[in-house]
N, C-alpha and C positions, 0 to 999 in steps of 0.2 A: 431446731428445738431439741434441747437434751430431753431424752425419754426415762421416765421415773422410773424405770426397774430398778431392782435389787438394790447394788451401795450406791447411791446417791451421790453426785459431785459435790464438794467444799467449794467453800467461798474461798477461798486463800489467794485463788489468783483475780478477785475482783479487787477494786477500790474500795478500803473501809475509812474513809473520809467522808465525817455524815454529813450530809446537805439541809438535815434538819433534826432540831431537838427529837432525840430519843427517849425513848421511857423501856424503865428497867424492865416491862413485863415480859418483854421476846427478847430472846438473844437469837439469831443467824448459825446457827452449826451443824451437821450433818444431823446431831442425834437428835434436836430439835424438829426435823426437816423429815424426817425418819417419824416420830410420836405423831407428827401431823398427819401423816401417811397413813396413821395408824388407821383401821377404824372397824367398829366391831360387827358390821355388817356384814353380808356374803358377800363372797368376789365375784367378781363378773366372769364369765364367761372366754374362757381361753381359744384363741384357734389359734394354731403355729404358733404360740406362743406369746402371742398378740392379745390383749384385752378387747373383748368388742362392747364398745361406750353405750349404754344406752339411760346411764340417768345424769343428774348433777353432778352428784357423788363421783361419777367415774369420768367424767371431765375436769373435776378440779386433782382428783390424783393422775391421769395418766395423760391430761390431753395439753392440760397448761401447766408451763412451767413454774414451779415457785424462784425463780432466781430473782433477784435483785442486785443490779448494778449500784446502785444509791448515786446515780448521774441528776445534775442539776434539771430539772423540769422544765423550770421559767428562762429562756434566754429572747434576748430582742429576736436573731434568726426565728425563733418559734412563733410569737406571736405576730412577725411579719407574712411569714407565708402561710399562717393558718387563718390570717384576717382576707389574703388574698385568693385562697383557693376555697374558705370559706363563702366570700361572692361570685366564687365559679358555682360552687355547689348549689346556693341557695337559684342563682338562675337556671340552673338544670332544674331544680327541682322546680321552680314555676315553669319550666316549658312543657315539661309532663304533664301537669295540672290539663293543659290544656290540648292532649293528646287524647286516643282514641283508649289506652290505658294508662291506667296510674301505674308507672314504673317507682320505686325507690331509686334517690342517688346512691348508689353504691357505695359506702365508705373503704373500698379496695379504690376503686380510679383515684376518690383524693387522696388516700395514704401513698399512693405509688407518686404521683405527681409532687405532692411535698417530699419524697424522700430525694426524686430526682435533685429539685431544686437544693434543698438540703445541702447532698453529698456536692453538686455543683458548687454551690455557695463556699462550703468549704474548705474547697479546694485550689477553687479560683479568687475568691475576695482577698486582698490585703489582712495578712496575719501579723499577731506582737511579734513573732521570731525573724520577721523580716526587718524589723526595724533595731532590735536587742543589737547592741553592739556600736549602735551610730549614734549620729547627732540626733534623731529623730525620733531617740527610745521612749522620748516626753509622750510619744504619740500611744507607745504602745497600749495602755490600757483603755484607749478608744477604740482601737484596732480590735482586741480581744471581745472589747462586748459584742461589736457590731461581729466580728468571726470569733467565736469561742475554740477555734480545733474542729474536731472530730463530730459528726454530726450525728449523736448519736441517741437511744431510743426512748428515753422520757420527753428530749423536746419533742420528737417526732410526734410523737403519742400526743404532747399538748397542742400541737401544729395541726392534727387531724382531728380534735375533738372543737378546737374551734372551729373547722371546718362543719364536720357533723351536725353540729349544735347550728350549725346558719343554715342547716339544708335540710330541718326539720318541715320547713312552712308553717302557715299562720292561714285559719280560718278568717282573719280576719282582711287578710288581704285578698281573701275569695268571697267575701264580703261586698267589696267593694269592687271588686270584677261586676258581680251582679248590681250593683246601684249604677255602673258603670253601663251597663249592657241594658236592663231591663228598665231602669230608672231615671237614667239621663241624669242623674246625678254626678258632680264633682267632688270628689272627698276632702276635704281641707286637710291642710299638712299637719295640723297642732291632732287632727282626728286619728288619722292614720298614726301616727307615730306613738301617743299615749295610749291607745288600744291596740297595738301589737304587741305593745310592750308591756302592756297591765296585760294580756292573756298570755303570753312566754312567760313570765317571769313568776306572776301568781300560780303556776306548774310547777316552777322549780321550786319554788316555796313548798308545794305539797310533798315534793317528792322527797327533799332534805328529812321533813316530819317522820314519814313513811320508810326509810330506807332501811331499819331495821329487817321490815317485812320483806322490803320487794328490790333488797340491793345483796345486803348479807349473806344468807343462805347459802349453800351449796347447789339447791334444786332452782336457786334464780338464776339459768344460763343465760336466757336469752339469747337463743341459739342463732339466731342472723349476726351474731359479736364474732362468733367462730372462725371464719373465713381472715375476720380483722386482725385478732389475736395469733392466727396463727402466722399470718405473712410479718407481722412486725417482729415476732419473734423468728423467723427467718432470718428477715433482713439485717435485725443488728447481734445475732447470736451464733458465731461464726462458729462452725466445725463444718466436718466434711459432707454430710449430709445435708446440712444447709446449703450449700453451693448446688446442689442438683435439684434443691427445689427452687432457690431461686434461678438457675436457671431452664426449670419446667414453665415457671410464673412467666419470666419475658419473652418465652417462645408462647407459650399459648395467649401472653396477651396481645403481642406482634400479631399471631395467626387472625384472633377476632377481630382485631381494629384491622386487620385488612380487609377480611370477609365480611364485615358487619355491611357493610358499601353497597354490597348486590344483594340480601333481602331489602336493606332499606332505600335502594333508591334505585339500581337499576332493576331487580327482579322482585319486586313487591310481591308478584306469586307464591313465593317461596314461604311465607309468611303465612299461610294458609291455602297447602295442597288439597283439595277432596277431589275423591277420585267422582261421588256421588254427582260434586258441581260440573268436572268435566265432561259427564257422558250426559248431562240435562240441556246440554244446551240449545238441542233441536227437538225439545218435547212440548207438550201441546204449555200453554199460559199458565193453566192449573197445578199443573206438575212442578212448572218450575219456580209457581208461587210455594208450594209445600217445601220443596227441595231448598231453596233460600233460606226457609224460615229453619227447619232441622240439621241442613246442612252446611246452610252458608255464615262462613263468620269472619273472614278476613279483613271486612269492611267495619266500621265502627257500627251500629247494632244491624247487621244486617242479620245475621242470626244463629244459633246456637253451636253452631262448628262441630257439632256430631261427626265423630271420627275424620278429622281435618288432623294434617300435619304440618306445626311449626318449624321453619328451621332460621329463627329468627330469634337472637339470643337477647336482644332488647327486651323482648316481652316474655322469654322463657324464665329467664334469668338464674341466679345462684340461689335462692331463697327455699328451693326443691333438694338441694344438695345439703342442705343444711338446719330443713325443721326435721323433729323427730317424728321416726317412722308412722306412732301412735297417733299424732296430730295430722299426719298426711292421710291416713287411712281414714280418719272419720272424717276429713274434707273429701276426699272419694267415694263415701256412702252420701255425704249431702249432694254433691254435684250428681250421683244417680237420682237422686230425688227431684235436681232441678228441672233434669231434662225433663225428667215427667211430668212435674206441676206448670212447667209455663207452657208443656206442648199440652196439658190437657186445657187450661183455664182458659189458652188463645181458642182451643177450636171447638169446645164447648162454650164459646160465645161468654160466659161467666165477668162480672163486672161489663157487660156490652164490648170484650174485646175486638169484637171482628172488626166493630167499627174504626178501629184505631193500627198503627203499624205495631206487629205481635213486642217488637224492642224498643222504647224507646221512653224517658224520664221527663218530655214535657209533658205541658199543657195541652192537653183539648178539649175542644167547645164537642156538644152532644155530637153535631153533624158531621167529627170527623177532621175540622178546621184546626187550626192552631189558636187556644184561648186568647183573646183580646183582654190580657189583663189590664191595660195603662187604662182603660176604658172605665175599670172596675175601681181601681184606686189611684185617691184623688193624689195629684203631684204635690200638692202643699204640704198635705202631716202624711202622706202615707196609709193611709185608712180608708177603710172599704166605703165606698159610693152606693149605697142600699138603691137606690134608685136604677142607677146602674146593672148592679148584679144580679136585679130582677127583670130587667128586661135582656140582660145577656145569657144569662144563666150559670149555674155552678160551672167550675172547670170540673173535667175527667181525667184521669189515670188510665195507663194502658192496663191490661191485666197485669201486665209483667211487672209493671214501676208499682202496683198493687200488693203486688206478691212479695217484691220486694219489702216492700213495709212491712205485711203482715212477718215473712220471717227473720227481719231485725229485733220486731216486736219479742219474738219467742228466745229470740236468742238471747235478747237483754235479761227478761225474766230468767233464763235458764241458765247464763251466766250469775246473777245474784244466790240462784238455788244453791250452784255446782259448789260456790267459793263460801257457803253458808256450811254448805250440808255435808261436802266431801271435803272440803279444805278447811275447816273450822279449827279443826286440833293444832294444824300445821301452823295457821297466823296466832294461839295464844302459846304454842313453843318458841314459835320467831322473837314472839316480842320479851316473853324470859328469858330467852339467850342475850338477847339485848341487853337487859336490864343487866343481869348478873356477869356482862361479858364474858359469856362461856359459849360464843358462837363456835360449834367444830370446823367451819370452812377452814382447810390450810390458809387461803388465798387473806382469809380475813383475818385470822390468827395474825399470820407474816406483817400485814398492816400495819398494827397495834406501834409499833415505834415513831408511827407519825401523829402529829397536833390532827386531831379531828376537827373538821369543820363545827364550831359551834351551833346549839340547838338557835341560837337566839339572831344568828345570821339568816336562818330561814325563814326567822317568825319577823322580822325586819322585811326582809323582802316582800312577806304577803301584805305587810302594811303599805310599803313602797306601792304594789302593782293596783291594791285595792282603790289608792287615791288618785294614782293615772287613771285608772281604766274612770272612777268619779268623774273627773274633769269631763275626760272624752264624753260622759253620757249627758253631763249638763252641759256642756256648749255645743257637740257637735252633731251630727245628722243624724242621730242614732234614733233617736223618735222611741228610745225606752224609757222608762219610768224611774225614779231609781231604788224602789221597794225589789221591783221585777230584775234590777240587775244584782242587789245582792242577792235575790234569791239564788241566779243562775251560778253566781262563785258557791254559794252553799253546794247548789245540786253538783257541781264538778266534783267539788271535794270529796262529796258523799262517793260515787261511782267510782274515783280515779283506783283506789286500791283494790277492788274486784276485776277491772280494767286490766291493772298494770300484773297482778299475780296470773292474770291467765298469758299475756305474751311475755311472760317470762319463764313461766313451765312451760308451754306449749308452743311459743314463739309465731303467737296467730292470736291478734283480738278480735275483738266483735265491735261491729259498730253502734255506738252509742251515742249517734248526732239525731236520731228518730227519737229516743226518749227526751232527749232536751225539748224538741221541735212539740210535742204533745203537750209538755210543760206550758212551753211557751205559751201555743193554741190555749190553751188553761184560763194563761193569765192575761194575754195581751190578744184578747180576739177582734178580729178584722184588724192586724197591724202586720202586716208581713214584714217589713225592715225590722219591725220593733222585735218579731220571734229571730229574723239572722242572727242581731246582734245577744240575742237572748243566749240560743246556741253557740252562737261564739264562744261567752264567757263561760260555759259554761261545757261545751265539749273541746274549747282547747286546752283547759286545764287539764282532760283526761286524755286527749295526746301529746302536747308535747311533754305531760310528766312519763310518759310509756317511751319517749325516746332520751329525755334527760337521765331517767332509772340504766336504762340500758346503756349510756357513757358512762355513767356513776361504778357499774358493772365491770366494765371494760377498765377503769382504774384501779379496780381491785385486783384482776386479774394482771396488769401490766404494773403493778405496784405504785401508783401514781399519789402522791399526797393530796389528799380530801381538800386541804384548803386551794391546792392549786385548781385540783378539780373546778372549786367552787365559781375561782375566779373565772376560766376559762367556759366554761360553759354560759356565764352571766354575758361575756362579751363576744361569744359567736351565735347567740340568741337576738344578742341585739343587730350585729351584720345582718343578719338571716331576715331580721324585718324592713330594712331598707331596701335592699336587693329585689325580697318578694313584690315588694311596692313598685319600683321600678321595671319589673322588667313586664309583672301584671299589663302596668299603662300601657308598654310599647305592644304587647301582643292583644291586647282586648282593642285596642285602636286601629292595629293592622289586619287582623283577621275576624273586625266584628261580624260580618254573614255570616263567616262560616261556622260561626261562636255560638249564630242564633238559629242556626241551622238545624231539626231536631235529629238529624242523621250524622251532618258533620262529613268527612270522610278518611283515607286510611293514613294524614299526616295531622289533620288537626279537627278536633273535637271540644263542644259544648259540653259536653256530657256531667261534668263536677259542677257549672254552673248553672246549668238546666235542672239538674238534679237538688242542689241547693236551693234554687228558687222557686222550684213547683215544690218542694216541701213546706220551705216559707209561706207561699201563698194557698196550700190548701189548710195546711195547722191554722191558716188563721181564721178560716172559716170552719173550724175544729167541730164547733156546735152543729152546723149544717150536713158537712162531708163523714163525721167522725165518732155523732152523734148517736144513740141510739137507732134512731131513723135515716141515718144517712144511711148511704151505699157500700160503705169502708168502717163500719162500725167494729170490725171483726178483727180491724190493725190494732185499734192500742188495747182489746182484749188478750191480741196477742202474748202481752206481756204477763200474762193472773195464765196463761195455758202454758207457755214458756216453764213460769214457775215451780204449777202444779206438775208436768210432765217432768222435771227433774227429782221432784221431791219423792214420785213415786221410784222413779228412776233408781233412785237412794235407797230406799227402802226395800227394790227389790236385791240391790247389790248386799243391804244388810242379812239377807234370808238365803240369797245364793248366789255366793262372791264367783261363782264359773255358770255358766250356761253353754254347756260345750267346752269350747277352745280356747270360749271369748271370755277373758277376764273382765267382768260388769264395770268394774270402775274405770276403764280403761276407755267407756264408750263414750265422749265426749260430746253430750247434746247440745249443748251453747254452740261447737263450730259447726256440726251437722246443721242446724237451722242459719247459719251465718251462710253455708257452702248452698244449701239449696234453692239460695236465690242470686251464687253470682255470677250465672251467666244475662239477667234482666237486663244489663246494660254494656257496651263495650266493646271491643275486641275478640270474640269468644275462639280462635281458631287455633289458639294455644295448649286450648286442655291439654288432647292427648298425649301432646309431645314432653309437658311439663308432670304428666304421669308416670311417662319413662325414665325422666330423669331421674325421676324419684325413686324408682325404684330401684336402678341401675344403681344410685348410688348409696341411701339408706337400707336396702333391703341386699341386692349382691353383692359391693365392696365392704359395707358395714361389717356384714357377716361371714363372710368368707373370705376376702380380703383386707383384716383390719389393721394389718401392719399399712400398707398402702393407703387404704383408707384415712389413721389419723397421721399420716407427713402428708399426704395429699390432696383429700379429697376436696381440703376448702379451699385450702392455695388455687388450685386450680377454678374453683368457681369465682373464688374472686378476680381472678386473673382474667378470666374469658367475661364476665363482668364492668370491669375499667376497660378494655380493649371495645366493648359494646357501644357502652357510654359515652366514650371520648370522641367516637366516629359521630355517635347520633349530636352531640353538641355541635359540632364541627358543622355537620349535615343542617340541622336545624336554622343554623343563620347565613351557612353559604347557599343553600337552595332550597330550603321547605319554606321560608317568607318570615321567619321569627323577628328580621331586622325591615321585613316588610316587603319586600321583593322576590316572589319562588320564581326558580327555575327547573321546570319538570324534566325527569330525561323524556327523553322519544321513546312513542308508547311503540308499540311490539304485545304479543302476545300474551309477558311476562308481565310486562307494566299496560294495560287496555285502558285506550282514552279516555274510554265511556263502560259506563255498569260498575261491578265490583270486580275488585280485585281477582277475585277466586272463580271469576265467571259463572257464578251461582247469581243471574240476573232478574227472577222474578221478582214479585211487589213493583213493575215497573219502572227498575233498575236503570234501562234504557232510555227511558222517556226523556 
């Protein structure tokens, strides 16, 4: 990556053969390149001479490069190996679904794997210069499309965003997991296909609208791009510094694809060290029931992993290396709060926890059983059996899966506040930069010589997605109304832009599938399938517009023309729903016990589905459970306390913008209530190791080391990243049972037959 100090590199020795109509308002030249640089802001902060980055601003001048190659984008090579490692991606990411935590597919392991292929392909495929000169030169211009040369960084760039784009997932293929699992339902193929494809698609429609606000800017990093952005510009932006990080990238991705092998399969321990678990294992029942629940977490909810040590890069991941500091720090003040609120609510008995295990997202009946929903709702339309549910009775919530709700609840509301109250100014200058195109982004500035993707290609497609996802709700199993499903694209569209500006400054949302789920409860009560698919349309609009925003991003940055953008993202959205489809079947068929399991354990996990479905089916007894008179009445107020405690929030930042040390606006309430309930379900033995990372590298190298820091810091996470990744896919179909068959190693001490992994065995671990 050339580093933007002082005079500035010329374009003279790239190629100025444009690959697409220009427009007169940008020319390409130092002193141009130089004016963007410009900016009337303070400078950041020097050490050795080193800038240390810490907003937008100082990632579009010092961290990404403004170069542009003007290299053709669209070539067959691109769209062939980004359709194919696209369907790698999207199956990784349904394999995780189904794990003990939600990992992200890394867009490092697929950008490395398409460049391999790439630079292979063009090296070794049949070229036109093999054939110039003979009988055969007729061929040549076949030869060329299928190898163009040089494999180099715009196709790549489009070769990895199809990929990305199909390894988003789809609520709605987790949908059908659950009608698969809890319902005994088969999803018809006309179902599945025009509802995956009406909720991807009506996203990118929003997002195209939106992208003024939440593409443009300077301050929309979307800091998990970081890592991507900087290895592609490694990889095809030769000087000598480049070579030393790419080859830092293939040694430390070589190191973790080797070692990723022994946390995850032969030392599973390693994955959640406590020292608390080790020394409980000859203590009286009672002890080592407490010690589980505060200590132990290695196991999927076995419990809160209180000073546990990961060393297990799957579940640590890159994500720590690359949100900013300000965002990690009030995820460390929320996760203080969780420990405290789920250790107090379980052992103060509160919502009748004792009765229940302190972690876990099903159902239960009063006495402690697992809820007999099929009982409660009739197999025919899906709707509550009143006859039934009164002589079963209400299902329960653990405290935790409780708690969980109530601080989604606050966080939704205090998200709406945050981007109302403190970000107001900022979304009506986005949208006049817009208008007047007087955006200062360099990155967006530099653009301007490309055909923008038309406003009216977006508002087409939300026509397009609006009359699939139609079909889908009059013919197929959907048991929604169709009043109740336009409402649900309304409610998307409303939320998606509060959604999408928070992980894009902060690079961390909140989730916003509990305020749908209330909606639902609202409008379609006693219809559980009818609330899924309600939430579908209506919180996957506001994910996958938060991960189309963030390619859109990543084109601005790697100079990618908007129309190509458009196209490519349309056609690895649709990859990404077939695959999700497919690989769902194979794994909800092969591992359905352990799916319906409310524990799971430390290779495969219910928990997204379990969690899905007990929302489903308590919203839909909304009136009952959610009511003023219910038990949980306190969840969707959550959302009017969320609001109000930001607004105060506001007002006290208006009156005293420092309280000490602490800059007021800096405190970030929306993720503090997002953080303080995520340890209620999952994996929990990762905290503290994923705390270090974090500081090790946003707080010591950021600051002290930021010459190292910005050639380094993301290379390397992405690299130990893909090296993770590529093992656990590997792992996942040759011995965890993903293709239907496990083969466990031989247990040992490291890997124990029986209990949890961490040997933190109380709650009758052994039994």
């Amino acid at each position: 990556m050339v580093e933007l100090q002082g005079e500035l590199p010329t374009l003279s020795s790239l190629s100025t053969e444009p690959t697409v109509d220009e427009k007169a308002t940008y020319t390409d030249t130092p002193q141009m390149r130089r004016r963007l640089l410009a900016d009337e802001d303070e400078k950041p902060l020097h050490v050795n001479g080193e800038p240390v980055i810490t907003s937008g601003k100082d990632v579009s001048k010092y961290l990404v490069d403004l170069r542009d190659d003007e290299d053709p984008p669209f070539t067959f090579r691109s769209i062939v190996l980004g359709t194919v490692i696209g369907g790698l991606g999207a199956a990784l990411y349904q394999i995780y679904v189904f794990k003990p935590i939600q990992a992200g597919i890394s867009p490092v392991f697929q950008l490395l794997i398409i460049y391999s292929l790439g630079v292979f392909w063009s090296s070794f495929f049949p070229k036109r210069s093999w054939v110039e000169g003979t009988r055969y030169e007729w061929i040549g211009p076949t030869l060329h499309f299928i190898n163009p040369g040089e494999f180099r960084l715009k196709e790549h760039v489009i070769a990895s965003i199809v990929a990305s784009s199909a390894s988003y997932g789809s609520t709605a293929v987790l949908n059908f997991a659950v009608q698969r699992l809890y319902y005994d339902t088969k999803i018809h193929a006309i179902t599945a296909i025009l509802a995956t494809f009406s909720t991807a698609v009506f996203g990118y429609g929003i997002v195209g609208i939106i992208r003024p606000l939440t593409v443009y800017p300077s301050e929309m990093v979307y800091w998990t791009n970081l890592p991507t952005v900087s290895i592609f510009q490694a990889l095809h932006f030769d000087s000598a510094a480049n070579h030393k990080r790419v080859r830092l990238f293939w040694t430390a991705f070589a190191a973790m694809f080797i070692y990723e092998i022994i946390p995850s399969y032969i030392f599973p321990l390693l994955n959640g060290l406590s020292i608390f678990c080790l020394a409980s294992q000859h203590a009286s029942p009672g002890v080592q029931d407490v010690f589980t629940n505060i200590f132990g977490g290695a196991d999927s909810n076995e419990g809160l992993g209180l000073f546990s040590l990961s060393f297990d890069w799957q579940y640590i991941g890159s994500p720590f290396m690359s949100l900013p500091l300000v965002q990690q720090a009030n995820s460390w003040v929320g996760l203080f709060f969780c420990y405290i609120a789920i250790t107090a609510i379980y052992y103060s008995n509160t919502w009748n926890s004792r009765s229940f295990p302190m972690l876990s997202t099903s159902l239960f009946s009063s006495n402690g059983s697992i809820y007999h929903q099929s009982a409660v709702f009739t197999r025919s339309n899906f709707q509550v059996n009143q006859t039934a549910l009164d002589e079963i009775g209400l299902p329960a919530l653990t405290g935790s899966n409780a708690w969980l709700g109530l601080a989604g609840s606050l966080a939704i509301g205090g998200l709406i506040a945050h981007c109302i109250f403190f970000w107001g100014p900022y979304v009506v200058s986005s949208f006049k930069h817009a208008r007047n195109k007087t955006q200062p982004d360099p990155h967006w500035t530099a653009m301007q010589k490309y055909e923008e993707a038309p406003w009216w290609w977006y508002i087409l497609l939300l026509f397009l997605a609006f009359f699939a996802g139609l079909i889908s709700v009059l013919k197929g199993e959907t048991t929604l109304p169709v009043w109740s499903y336009i409402t649900a694209l309304i409610c998307g569209a409303i939320v998606t832009p509060f959604s999408t500006l928070l992980f894009a400054r902060m690079g961390n949302g909140v989730a916003t599938n509990q305020l749908f789920k209330m909606i639902a409860g609202a409008l379609n009560p006693g219809m559980p399938v009818a609330n899924l698919y309600f939430a579908m349309w209506s919180h996957d609009v506001v994910s996958t517009s938060i991960g189309l925003a963030a390619d859109l991003k990543l084109g601005q940055y790697l100079k990618i023309p908007p129309r190509a953008m458009f196209i490519t993202q349309i056609w690895g959205t649709i990859i990404g729903a077939v695959v999700n489809y497919v690989v769902m079947v194979s794994i909800t068929g092969a591992q359905r016990d352990l799916l319906l399991d409310p524990t799971g354990n430390n290779i495969w996990s219910g928990q997204a589905v379990q969690s899905v479905n007990s929302q489903a089916v308590t919203w839909s007894l909304a009136k009952q459970l959610y009511g003023p008179s219910g038990p949980y009445f306190v969840v969707p107020m959550g959302i009017f306390i969320g609001f109000a405690a930001t607004f105060v929030h506001w007002l006290v930042n208006k009156r005293w913008p420092y309280i000490g040390p602490v800059k007021v606006d800096k405190v970030m309430l929306p993720i503090i209530y997002e953080y303080s309930a995520v340890l209620a379900v999952g994996v929990n033995s990762t905290v503290t190791s994923s705390i270090l990372v974090g500081l090790v590298s946003q707080l010591w190298l950021r600051r002290y080391h930021p010459g190292w820091y910005r050639k380094y810091n993301y290379l390397l996470g992405g690299a130990l990243d893909g090296g993770a990744q590529v093992m656990v896919f590997i792992l996942s179909f040759a011995v965890f049972g993903a293709s239907g068959v496990s083969r466990p190693f031989p247990s040992w001490a490291g890997n124990p037959a029986k209990g949890n992994v961490d040997h933190c065995n109380g709650n009758r671990a052994l039994a």
